[in-house]
RODO-2510 file (C-alpha; in nm, 4 decimals, decimal comma):
residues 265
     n   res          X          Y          Z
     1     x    -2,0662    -0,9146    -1,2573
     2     x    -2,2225    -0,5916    -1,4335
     3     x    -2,0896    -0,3149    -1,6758
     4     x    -1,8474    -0,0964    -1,5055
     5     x    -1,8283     0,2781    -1,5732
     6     x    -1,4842     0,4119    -1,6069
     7     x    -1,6410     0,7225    -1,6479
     8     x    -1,7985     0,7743    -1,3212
     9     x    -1,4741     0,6552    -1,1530
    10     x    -1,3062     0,9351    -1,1032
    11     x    -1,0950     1,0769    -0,8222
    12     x    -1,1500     1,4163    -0,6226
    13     x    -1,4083     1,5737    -0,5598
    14     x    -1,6194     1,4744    -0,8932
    15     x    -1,9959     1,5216    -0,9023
    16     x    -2,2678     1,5131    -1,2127
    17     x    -2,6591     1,5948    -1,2123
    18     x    -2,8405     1,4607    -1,4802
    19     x    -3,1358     1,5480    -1,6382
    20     x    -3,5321     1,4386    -1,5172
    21     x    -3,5914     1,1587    -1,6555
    22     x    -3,9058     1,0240    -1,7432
    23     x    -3,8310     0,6564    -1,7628
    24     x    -3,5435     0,4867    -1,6607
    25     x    -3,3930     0,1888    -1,6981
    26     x    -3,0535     0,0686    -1,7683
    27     x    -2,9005    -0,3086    -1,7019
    28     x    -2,6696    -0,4161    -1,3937
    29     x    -2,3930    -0,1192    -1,4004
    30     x    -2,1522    -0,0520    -1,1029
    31     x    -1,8790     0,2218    -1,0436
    32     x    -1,6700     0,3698    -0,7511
    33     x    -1,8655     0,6863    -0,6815
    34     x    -2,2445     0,7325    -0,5085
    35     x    -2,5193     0,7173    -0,7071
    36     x    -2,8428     0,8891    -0,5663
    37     x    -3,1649     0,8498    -0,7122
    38     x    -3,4772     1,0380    -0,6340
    39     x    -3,8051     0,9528    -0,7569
    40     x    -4,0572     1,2820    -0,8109
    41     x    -4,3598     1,0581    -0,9805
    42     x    -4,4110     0,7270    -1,0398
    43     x    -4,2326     0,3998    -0,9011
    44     x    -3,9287     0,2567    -1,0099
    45     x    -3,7681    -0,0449    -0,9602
    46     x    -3,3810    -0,0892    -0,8386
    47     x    -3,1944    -0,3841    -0,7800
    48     x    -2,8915    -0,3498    -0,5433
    49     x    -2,6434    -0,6794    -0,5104
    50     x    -2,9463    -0,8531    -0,6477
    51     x    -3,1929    -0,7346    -0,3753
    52     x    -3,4994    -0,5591    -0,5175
    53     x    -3,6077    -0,2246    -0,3928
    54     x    -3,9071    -0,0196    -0,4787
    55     x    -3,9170     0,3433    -0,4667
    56     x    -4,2249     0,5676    -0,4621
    57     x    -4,2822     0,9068    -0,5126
    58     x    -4,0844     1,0881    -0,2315
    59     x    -3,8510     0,8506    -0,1848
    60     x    -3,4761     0,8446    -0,2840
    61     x    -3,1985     0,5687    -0,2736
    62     x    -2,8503     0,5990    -0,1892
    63     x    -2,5906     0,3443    -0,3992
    64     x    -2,2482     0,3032    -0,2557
    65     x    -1,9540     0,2655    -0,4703
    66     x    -1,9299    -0,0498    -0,5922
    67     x    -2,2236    -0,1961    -0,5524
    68     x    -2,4080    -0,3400    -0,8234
    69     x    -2,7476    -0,2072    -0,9334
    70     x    -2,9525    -0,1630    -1,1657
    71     x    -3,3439     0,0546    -1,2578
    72     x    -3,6817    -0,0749    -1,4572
    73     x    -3,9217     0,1801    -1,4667
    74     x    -4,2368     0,0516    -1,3736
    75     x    -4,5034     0,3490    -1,4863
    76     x    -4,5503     0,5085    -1,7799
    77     x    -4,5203     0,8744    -1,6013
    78     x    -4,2337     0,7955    -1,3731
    79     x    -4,0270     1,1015    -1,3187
    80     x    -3,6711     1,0592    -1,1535
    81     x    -3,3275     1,2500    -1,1389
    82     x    -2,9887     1,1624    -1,0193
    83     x    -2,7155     1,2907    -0,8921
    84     x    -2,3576     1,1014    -0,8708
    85     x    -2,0573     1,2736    -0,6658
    86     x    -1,7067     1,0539    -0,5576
    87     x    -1,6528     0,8513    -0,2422
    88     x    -1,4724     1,2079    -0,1414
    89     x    -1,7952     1,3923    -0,0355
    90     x    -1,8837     1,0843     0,2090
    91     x    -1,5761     0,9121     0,3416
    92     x    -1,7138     0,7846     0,6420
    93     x    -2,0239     0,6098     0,4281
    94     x    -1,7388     0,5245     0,1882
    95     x    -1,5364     0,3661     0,4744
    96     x    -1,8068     0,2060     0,6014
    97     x    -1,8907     0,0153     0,2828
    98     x    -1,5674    -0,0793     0,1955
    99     x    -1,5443    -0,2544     0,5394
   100     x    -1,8575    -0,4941     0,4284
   101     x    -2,1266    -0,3027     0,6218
   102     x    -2,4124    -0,2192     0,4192
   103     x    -2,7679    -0,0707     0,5320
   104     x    -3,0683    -0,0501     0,4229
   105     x    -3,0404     0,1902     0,0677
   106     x    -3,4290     0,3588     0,0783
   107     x    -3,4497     0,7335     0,2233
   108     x    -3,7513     0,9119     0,3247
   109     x    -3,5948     1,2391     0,1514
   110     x    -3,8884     1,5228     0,0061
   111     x    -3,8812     1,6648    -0,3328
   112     x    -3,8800     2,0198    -0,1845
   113     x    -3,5119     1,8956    -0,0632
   114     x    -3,3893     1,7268    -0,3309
   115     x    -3,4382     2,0081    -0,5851
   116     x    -3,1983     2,2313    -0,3146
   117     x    -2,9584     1,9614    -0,3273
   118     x    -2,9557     2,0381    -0,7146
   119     x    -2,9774     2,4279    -0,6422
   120     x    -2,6672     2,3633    -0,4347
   121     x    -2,4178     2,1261    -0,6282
   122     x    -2,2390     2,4479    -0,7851
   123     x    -2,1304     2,5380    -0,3979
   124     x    -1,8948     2,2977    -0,2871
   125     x    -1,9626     2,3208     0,0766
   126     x    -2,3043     2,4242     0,0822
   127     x    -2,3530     2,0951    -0,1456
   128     x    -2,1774     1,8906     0,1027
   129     x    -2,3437     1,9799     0,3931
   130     x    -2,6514     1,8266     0,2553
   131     x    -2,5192     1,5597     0,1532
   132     x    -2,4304     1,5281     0,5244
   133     x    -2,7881     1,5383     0,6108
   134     x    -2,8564     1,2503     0,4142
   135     x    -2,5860     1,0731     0,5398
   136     x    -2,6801     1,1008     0,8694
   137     x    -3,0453     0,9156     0,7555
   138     x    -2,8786     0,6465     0,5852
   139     x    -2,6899     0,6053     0,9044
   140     x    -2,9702     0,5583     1,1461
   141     x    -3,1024     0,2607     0,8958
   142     x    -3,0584    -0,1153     0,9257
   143     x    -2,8008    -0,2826     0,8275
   144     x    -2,8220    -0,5760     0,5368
   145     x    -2,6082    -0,8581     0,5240
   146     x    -2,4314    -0,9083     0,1766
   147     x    -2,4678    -1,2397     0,0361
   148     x    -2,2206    -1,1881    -0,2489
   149     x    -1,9327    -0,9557    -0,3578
   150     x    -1,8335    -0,9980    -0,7514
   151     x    -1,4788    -0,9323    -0,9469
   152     x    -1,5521    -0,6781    -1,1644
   153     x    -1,2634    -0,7348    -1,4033
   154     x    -1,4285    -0,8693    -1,6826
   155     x    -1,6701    -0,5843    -1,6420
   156     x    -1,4508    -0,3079    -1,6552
   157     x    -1,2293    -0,4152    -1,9588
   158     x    -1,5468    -0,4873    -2,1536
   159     x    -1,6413    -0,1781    -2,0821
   160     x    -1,3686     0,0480    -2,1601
   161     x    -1,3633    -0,1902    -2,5103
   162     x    -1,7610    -0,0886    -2,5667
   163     x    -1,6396     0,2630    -2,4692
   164     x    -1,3832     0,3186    -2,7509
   165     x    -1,5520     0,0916    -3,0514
   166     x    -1,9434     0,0906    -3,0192
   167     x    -1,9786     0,3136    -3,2424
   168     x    -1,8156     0,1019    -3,5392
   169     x    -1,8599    -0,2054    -3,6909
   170     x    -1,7608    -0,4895    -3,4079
   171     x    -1,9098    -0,8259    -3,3464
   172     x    -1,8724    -1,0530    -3,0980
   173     x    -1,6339    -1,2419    -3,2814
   174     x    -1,4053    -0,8932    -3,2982
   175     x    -1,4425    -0,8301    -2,9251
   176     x    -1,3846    -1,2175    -2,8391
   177     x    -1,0571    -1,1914    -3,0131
   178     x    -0,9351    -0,8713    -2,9001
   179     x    -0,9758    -1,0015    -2,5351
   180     x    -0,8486    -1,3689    -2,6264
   181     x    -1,1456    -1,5601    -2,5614
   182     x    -1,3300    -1,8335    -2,8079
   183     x    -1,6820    -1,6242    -2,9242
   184     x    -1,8896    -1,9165    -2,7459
   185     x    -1,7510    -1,8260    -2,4453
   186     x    -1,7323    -1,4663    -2,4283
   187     x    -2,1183    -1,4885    -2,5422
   188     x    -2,1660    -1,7312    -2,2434
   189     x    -1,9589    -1,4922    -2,0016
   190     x    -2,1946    -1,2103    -2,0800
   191     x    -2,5340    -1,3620    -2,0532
   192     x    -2,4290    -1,5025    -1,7429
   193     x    -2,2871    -1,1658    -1,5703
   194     x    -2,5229    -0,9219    -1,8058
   195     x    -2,8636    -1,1206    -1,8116
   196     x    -2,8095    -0,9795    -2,1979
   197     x    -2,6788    -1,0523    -2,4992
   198     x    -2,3702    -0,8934    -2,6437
   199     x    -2,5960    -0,7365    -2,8972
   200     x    -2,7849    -0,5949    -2,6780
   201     x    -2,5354    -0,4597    -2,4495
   202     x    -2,3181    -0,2759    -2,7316
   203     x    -2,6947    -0,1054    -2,8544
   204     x    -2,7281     0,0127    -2,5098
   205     x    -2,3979     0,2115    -2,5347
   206     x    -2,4793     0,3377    -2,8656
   207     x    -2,8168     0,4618    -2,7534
   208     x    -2,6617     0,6130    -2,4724
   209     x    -2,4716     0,8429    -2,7059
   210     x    -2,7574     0,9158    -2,9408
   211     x    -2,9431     1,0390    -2,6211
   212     x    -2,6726     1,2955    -2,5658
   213     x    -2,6548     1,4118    -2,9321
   214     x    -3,0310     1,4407    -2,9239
   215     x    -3,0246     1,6731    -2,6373
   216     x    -2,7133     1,8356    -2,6892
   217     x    -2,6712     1,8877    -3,0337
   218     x    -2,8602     1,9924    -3,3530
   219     x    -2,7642     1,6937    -3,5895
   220     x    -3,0198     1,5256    -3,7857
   221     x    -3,1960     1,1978    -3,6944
   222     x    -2,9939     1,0097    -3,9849
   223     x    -2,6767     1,1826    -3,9070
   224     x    -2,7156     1,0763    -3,5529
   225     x    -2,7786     0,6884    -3,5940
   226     x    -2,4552     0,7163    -3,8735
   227     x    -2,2542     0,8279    -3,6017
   228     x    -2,3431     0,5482    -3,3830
   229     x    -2,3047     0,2759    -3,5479
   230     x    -2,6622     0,1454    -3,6820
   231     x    -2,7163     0,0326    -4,0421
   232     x    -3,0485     0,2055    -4,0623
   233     x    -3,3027     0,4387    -3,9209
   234     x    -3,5448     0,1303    -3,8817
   235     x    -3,3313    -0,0461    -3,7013
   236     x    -3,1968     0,2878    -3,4955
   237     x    -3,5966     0,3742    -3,4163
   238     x    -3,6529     0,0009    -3,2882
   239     x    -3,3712    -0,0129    -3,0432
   240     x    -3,3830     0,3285    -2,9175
   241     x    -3,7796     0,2179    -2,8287
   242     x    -3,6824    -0,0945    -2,6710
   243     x    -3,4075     0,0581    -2,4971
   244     x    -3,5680     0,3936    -2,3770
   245     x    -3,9730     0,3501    -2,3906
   246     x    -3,9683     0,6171    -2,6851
   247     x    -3,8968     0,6869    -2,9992
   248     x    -3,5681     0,9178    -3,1149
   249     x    -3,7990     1,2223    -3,2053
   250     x    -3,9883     1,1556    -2,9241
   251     x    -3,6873     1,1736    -2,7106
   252     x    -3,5798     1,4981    -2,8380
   253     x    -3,9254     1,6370    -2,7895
   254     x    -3,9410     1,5584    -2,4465
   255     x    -3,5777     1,7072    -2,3672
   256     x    -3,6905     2,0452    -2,5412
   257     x    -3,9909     2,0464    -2,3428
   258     x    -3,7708     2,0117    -2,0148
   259     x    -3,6748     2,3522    -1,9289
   260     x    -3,9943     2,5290    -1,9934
   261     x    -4,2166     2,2980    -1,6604
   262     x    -4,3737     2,5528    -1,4612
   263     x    -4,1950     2,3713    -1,1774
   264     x    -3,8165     2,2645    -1,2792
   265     x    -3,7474     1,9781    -1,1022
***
């Protein structure tokens, strides 16, 4: 089982481009739209259903809804985008998936194309029609057999919960009672689907929403990790490090750097 994303389970015609990234990695995650990942430097490390994939520079992957996955960055100067648009833009690949038939996820796709499928996401149909080319890759590849298909349940209430409350002061003992479950066994129940511990997991959703505030917003450092739920700026700087590869200001440094590369990716 992995952390479900309510938010990127939407109906219609929903699509989102995010930012370059220069490191990225986030634990097992799953959610009912595509997820496309290209790699512009570096190699990263992706885990779909539990099989490992490794991408190089050049080289994109396509995730189907539903599927569980996961990214490690394995370099230093890995640079990476994605893009993530509903099952709507694809129903045939969408079809195909939901039948049990999988292929293999790696595309030989050029960074020349990928930044035009970016140039093109604010056309509709100009957007789709690449995405069309793609398709038609990922169509000629191999299938994969599937060796296991999870409930998500769990997943998705947890994560609508973490959704709503990270940001104030819960425990494990005030999420095990709001679901009904004894503490011991709601811990047990996410180191077994999560590979993490629960404190772990609800940092990773508060340092998801300090990224955005650093990038999107002028607040201070301290008002930021108030906002979010740590106790301190020690502890804020030490978890958004483990969790990210960088420090907060170094974070923010990096995103205002972004649009001024010679070569936007």
């Amino acid at each position: 089982m992995a952390l479900y994303e309510k938010h990127r389970s939407q109906n219609g015609f929903y699509k989102a481009v995010g930012n370059l990234s220069h490191g990225l990695t986030f634990h097992a995650h799953l959610h009912t739209s595509f997820e496309l990942l290209h790699v512009f430097e570096g190699t990263i490390s992706v885990w779909v259903n539990r099989q490992k994939y490794v991408l190089h520079k050049g080289q994109q992957i396509l995730i189907l809804p539903n599927m569980i996955h996961e990214y490690k960055t394995e370099e230093s100067n890995t640079l990476s985008r994605l893009i993530i648009f509903s099952v709507d833009y694809l129903p045939e690949i969408a079809k195909e998936a939901k039948s049990g038939l999988f292929r293999h996820p790696i595309l030989e796709y050029s960074s020349e194309n990928f930044r035009k499928l970016i140039d093109l996401h604010e056309d509709h149909f100009l957007f789709r029609s690449e995405l069309y080319r793609i398709a038609a890759q990922y169509a000629k590849n191999d299938p994969i057999p599937v060796t296991s298909r999870q409930s998500s349940d769990f997943a998705q209430w947890l994560s609508e919960y973490l959704e709503a409350h990270c940001t104030e002061k819960i425990s494990e003992k005030t999420v095990a009672k709001a679901i009904g479950y004894h503490p011991r066994y709601l811990s047990l129940l996410i180191n077994q689907n999560f590979g993490v511990s629960f404190k772990i997991l609800l940092n990773e959703y508060r340092i998801r929403i300090a990224k955005t505030l650093l990038s999107d917003s002028a607040k201070s450092i301290t008002e930021i990790y108030t906002a979010v739920g740590f106790d301190s700026q020690s502890s804020f700087n030490r978890n958004f490090k483990l969790i990210t590869g960088v420090t907060p200001r170094e974070y923010r440094a990096e995103r205002s750097l972004i649009p001024q590369t010679t070569s936007p990716l």
